[in-house]
Backbone as JSON Lines, residues from 0, in Angstrom:
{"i":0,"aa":"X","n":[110.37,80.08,136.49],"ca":[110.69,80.93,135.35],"c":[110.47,82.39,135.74]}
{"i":1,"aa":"X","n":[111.41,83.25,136.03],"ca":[111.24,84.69,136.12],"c":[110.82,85.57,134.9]}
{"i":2,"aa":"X","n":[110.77,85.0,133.52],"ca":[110.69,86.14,132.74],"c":[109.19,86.76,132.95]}
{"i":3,"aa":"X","n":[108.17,85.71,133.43],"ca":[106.46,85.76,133.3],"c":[106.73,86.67,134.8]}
{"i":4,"aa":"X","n":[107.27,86.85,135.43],"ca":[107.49,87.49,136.7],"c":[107.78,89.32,135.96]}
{"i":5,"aa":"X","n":[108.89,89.16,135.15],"ca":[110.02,90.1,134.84],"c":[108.68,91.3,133.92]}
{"i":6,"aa":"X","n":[107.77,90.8,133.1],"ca":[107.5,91.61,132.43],"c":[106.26,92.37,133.1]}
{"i":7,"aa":"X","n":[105.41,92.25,134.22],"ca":[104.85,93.17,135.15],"c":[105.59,93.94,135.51]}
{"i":8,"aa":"X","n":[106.63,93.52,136.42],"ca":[107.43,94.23,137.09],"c":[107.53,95.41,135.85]}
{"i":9,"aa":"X","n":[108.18,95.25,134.46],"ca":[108.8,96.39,133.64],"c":[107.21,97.66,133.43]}
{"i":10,"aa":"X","n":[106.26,96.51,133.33],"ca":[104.96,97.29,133.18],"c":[105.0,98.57,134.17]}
{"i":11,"aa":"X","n":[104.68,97.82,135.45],"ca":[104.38,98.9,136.72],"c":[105.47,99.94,136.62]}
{"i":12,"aa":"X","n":[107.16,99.82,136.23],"ca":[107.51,100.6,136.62],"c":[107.1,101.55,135.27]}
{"i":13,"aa":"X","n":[107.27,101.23,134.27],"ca":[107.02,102.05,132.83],"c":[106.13,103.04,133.49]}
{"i":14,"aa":"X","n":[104.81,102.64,134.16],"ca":[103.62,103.26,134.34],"c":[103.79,104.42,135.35]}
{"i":15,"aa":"X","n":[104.69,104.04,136.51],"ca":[104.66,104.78,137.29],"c":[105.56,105.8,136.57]}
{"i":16,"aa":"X","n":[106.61,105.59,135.72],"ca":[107.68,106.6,135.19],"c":[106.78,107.47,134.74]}
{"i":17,"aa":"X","n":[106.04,107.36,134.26],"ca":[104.92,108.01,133.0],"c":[104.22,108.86,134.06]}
{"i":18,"aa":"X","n":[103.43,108.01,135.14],"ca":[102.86,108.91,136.1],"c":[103.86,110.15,136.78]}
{"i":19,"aa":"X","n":[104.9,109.74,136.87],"ca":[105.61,110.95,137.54],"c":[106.57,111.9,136.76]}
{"i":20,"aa":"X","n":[106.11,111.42,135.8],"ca":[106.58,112.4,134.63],"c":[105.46,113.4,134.17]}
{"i":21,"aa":"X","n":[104.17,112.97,134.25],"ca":[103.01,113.7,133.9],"c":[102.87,113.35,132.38]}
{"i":22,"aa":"X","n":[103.59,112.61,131.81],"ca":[103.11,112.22,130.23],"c":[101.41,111.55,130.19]}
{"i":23,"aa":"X","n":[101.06,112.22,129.4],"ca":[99.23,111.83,129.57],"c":[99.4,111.08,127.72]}
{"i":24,"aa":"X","n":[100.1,110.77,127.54],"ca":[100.07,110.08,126.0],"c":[100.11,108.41,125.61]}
{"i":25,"aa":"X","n":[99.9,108.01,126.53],"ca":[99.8,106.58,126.8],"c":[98.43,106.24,127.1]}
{"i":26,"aa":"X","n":[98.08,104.96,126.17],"ca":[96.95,104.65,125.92],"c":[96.79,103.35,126.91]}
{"i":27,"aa":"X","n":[96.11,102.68,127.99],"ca":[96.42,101.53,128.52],"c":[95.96,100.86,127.81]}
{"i":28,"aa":"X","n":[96.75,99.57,127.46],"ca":[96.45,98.55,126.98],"c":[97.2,98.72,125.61]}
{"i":29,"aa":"X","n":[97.79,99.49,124.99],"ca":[98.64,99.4,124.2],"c":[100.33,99.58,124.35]}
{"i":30,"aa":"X","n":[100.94,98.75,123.98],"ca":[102.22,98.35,124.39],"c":[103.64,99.36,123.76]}
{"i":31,"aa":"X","n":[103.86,99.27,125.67],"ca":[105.04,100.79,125.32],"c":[105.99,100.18,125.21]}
{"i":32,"aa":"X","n":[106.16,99.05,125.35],"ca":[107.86,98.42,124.46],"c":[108.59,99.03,123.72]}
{"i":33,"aa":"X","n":[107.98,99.27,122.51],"ca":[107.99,99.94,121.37],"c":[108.67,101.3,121.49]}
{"i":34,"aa":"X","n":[107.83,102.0,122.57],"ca":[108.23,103.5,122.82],"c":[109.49,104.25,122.66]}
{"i":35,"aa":"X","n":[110.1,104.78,121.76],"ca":[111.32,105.72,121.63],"c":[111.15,106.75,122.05]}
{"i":36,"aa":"X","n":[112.62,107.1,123.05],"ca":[112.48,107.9,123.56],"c":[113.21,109.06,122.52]}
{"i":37,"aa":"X","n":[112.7,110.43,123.11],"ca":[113.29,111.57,121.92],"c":[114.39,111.53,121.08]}
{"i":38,"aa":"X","n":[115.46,111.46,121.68],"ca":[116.63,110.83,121.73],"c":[116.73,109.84,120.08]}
{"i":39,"aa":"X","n":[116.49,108.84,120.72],"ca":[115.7,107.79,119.83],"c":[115.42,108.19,118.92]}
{"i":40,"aa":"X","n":[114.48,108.58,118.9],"ca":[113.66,109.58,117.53],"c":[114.5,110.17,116.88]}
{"i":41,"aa":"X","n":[115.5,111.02,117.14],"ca":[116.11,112.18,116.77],"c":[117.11,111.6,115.67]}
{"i":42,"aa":"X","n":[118.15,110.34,117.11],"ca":[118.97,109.49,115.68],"c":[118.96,108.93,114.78]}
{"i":43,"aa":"X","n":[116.75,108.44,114.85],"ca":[116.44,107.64,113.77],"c":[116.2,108.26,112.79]}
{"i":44,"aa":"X","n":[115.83,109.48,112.86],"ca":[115.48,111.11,111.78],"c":[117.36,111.07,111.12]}
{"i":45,"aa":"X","n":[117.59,111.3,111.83],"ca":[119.47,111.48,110.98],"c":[119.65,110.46,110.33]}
{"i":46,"aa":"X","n":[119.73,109.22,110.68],"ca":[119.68,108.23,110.36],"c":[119.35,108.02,108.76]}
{"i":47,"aa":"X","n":[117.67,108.63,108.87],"ca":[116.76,107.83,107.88],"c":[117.56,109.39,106.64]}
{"i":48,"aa":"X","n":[117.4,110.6,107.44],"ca":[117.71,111.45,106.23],"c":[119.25,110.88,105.68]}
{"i":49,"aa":"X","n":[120.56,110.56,106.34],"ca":[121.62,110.14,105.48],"c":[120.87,109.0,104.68]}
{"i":50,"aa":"X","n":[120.57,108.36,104.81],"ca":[120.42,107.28,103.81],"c":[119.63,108.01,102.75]}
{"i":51,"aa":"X","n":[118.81,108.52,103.02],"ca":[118.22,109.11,101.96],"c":[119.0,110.02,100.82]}
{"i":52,"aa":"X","n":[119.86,110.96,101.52],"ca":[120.54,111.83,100.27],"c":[121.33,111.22,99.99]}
{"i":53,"aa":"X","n":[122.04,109.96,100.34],"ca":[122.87,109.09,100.06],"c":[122.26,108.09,98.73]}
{"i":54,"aa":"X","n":[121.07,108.06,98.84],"ca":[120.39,107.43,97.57],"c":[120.31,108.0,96.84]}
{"i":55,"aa":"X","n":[120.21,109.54,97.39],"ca":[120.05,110.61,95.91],"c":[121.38,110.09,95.34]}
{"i":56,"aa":"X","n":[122.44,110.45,95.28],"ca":[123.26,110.3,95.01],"c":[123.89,109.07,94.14]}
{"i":57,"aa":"X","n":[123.03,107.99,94.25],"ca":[122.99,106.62,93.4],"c":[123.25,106.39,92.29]}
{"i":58,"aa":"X","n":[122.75,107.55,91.56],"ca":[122.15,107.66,90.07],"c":[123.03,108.78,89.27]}
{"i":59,"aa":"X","n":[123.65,109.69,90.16],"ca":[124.09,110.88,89.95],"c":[124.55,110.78,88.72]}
{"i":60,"aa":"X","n":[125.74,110.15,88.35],"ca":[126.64,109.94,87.61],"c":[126.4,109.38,86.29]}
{"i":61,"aa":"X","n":[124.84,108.58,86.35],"ca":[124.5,107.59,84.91],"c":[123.18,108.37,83.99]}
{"i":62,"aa":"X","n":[123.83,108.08,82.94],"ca":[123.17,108.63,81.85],"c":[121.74,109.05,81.96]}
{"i":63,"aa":"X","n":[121.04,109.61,81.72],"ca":[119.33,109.73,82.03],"c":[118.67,108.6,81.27]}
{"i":64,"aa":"X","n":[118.84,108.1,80.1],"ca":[118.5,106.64,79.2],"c":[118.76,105.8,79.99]}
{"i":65,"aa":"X","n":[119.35,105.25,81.33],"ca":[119.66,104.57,82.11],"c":[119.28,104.61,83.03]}
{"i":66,"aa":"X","n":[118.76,105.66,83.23],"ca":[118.37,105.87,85.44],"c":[117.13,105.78,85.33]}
{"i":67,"aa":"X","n":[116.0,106.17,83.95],"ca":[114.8,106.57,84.14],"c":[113.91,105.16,83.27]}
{"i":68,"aa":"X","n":[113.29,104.27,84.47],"ca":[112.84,103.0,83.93],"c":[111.7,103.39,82.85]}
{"i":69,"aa":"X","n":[110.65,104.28,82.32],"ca":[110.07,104.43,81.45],"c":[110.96,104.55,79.77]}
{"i":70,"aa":"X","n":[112.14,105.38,79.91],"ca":[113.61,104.97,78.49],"c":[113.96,103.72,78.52]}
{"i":71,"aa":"X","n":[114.03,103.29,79.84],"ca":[114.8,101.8,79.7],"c":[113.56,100.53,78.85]}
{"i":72,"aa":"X","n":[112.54,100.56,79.09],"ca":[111.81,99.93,78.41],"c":[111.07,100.16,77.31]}
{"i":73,"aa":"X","n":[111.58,101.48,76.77],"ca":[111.08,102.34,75.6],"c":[112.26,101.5,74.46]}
{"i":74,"aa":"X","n":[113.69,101.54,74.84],"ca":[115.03,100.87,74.46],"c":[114.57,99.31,74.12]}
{"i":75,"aa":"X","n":[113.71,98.5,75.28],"ca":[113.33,97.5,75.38],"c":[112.52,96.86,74.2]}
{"i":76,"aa":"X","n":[111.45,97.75,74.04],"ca":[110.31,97.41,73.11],"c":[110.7,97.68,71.82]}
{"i":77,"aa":"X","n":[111.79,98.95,71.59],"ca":[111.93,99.15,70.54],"c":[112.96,97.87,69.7]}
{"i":78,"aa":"X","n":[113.6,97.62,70.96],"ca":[114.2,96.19,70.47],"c":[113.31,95.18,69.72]}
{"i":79,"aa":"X","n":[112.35,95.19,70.41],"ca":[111.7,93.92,70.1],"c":[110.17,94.61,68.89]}
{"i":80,"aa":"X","n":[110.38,95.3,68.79],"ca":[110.04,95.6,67.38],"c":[110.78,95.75,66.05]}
{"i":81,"aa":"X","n":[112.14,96.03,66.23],"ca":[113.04,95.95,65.26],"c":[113.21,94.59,64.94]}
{"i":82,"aa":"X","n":[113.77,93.68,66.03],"ca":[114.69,92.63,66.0],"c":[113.56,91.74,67.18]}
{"i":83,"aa":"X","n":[112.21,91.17,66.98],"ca":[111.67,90.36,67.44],"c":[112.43,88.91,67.61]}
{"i":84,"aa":"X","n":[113.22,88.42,66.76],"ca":[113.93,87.26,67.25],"c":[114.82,87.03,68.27]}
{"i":85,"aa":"X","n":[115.82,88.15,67.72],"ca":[116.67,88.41,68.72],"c":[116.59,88.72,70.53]}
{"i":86,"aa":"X","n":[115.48,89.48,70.3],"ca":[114.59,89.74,71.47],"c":[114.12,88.3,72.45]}
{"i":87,"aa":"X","n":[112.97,87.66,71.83],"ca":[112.94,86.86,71.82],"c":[114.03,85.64,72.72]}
{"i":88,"aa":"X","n":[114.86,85.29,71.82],"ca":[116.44,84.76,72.23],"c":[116.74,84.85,73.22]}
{"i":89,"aa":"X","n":[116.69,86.36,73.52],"ca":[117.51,86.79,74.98],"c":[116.91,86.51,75.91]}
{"i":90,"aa":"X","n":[115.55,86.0,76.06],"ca":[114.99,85.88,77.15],"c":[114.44,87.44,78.28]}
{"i":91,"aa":"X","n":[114.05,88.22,77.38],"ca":[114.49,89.33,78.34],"c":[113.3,89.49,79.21]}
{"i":92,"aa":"X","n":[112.0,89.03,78.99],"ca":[111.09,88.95,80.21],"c":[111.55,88.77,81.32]}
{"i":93,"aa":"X","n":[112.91,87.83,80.77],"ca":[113.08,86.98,82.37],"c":[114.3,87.66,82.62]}
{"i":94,"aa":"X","n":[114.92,88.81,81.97],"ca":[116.21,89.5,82.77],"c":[115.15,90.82,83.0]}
{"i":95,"aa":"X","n":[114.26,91.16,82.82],"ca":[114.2,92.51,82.66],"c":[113.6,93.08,84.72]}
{"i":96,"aa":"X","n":[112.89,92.18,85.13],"ca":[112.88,92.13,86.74],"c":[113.94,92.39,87.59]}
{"i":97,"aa":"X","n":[115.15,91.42,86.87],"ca":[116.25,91.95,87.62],"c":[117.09,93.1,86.95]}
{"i":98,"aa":"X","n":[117.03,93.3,86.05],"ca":[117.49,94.56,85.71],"c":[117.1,96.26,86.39]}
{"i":99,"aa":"X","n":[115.36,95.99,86.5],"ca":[114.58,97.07,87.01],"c":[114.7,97.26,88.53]}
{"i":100,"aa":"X","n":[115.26,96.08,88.76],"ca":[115.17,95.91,90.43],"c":[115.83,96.87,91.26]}
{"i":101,"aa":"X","n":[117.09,97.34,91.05],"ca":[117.87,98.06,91.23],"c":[117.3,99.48,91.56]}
{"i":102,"aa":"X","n":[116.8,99.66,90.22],"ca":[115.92,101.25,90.07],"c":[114.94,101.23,91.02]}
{"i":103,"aa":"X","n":[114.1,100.42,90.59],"ca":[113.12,100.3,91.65],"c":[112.96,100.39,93.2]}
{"i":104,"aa":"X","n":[113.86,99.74,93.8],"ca":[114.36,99.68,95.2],"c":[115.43,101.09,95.36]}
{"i":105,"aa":"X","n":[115.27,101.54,94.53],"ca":[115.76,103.42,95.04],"c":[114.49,104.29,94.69]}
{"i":106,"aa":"X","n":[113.81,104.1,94.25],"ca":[112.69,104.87,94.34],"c":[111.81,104.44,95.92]}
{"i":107,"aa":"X","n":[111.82,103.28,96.38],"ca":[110.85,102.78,97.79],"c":[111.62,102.69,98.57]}
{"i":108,"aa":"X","n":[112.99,103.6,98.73],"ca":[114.13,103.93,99.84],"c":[112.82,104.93,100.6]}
{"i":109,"aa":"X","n":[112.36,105.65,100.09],"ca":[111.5,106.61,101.02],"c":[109.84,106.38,101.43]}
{"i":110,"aa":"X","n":[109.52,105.67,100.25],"ca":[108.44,105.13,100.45],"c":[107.81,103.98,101.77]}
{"i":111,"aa":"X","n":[107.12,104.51,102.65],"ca":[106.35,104.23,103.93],"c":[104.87,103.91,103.83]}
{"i":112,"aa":"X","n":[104.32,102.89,103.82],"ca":[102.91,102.69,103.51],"c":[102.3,102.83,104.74]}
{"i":113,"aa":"X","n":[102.8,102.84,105.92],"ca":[102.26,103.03,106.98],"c":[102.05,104.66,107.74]}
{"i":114,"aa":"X","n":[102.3,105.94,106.64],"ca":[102.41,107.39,106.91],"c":[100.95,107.06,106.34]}
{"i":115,"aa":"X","n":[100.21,108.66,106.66],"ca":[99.18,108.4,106.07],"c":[98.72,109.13,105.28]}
{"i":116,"aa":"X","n":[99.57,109.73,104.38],"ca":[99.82,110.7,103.06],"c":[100.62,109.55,102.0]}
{"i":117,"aa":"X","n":[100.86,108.45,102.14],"ca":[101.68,107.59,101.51],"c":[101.04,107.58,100.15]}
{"i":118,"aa":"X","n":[102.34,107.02,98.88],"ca":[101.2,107.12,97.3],"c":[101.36,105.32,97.54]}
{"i":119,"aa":"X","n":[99.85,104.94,96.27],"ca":[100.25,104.0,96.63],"c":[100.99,103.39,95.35]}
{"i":120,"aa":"X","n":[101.1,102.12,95.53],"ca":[102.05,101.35,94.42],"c":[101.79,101.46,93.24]}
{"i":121,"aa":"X","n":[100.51,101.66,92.82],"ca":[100.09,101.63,91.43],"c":[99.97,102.99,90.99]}
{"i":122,"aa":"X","n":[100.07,104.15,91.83],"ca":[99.92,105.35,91.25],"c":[101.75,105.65,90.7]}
{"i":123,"aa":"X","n":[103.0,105.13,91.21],"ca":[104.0,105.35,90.96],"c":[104.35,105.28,89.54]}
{"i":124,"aa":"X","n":[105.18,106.27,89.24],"ca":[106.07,106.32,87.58],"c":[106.22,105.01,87.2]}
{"i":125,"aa":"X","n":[106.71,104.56,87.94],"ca":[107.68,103.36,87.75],"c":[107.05,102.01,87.51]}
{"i":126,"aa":"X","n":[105.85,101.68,87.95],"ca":[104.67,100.73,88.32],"c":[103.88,101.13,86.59]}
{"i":127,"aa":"X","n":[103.79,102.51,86.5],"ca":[102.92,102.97,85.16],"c":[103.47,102.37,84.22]}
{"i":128,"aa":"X","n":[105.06,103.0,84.23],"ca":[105.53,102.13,83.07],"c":[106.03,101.01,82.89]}
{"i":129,"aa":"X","n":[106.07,99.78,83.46],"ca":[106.25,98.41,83.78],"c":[104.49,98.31,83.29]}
{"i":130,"aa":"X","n":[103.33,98.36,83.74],"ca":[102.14,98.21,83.1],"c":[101.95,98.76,81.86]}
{"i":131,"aa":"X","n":[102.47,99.67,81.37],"ca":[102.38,100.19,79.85],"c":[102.9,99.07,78.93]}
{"i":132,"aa":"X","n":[104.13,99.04,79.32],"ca":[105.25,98.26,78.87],"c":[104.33,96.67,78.75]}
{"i":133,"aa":"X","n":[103.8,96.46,79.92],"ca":[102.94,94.91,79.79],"c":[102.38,94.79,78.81]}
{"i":134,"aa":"X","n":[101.53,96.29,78.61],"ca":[100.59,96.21,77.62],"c":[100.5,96.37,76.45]}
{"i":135,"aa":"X","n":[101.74,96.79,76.18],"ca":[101.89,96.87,74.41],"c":[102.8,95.83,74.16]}
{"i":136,"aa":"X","n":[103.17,94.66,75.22],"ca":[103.54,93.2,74.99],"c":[102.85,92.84,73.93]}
{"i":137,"aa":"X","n":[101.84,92.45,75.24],"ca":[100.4,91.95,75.12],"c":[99.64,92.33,73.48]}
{"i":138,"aa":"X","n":[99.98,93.68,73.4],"ca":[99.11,94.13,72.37],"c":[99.84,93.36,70.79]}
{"i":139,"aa":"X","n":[101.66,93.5,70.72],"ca":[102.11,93.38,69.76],"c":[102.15,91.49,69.87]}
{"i":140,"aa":"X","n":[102.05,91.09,70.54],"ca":[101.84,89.57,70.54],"c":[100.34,89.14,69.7]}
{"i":141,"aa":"X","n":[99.61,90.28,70.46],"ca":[98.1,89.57,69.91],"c":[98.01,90.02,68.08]}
């Protein structure tokens, strides 16, 4: 089997590249597989920014009662304080996950838990009001 052969070989030369490059940023014993080169880096930066203003752009067009999940479940509750049966009926506990889903997964287009300025999940808008929203379930049930 050459591959148990193949991956020293890539080691030593990685190492020596590094040595004759003078890069002092390599830690031994942690694995430069991984390593992007500038290059690399640069297209993944373009990359990550189109997608990003490209998400801006998602929402552009729809109503603000629609884009902003704290209205959408303000719409929600008020339903189900008017018209508790009806509410009820629809099952909407069980549509309202996939409804939010959408929104949700454009807000954590940018979100990185592995930066180390990252917010975390429970401090988000969006998380607040999905727990608000739980809680005046909860409250108008009891």
């Amino acid at each position: 089997d050459n591959s148990s052969e193949f991956i020293p070989k890539c080691r030593t030369c990685r190492r020596q590249a590094r040595e004759q490059s003078g890069e002092g940023g390599h830690h031994e014993g942690l694995s430069s597989d991984e390593e992007l080169t500038p290059t690399e880096v640069d297209e993944f930066q373009k990359s990550k920014d189109n997608v990003l203003e490209d998400s801006r752009k998602i929402f552009e067009d729809v109503h603000a009662d629609f884009c902003d999940i704290r209205k959408i479940l303000l719409k929600f509750q008020e339903w189900k304080e008017k018209l508790p049966e009806s509410y009820c009926d629809a099952y909407i506990s069980f549509c309202l996950p996939k409804l939010l889903n959408p929104l949700i997964r454009a807000q954590l287009i940018s979100w990185n838990p592995l930066e180390q300025n990252f917010t975390e999940l429970e401090e988000m808008p969006w998380f607040r009001a999905i727990e608000e929203f739980g809680d005046a379930e909860n409250v108008s049930e009891s």
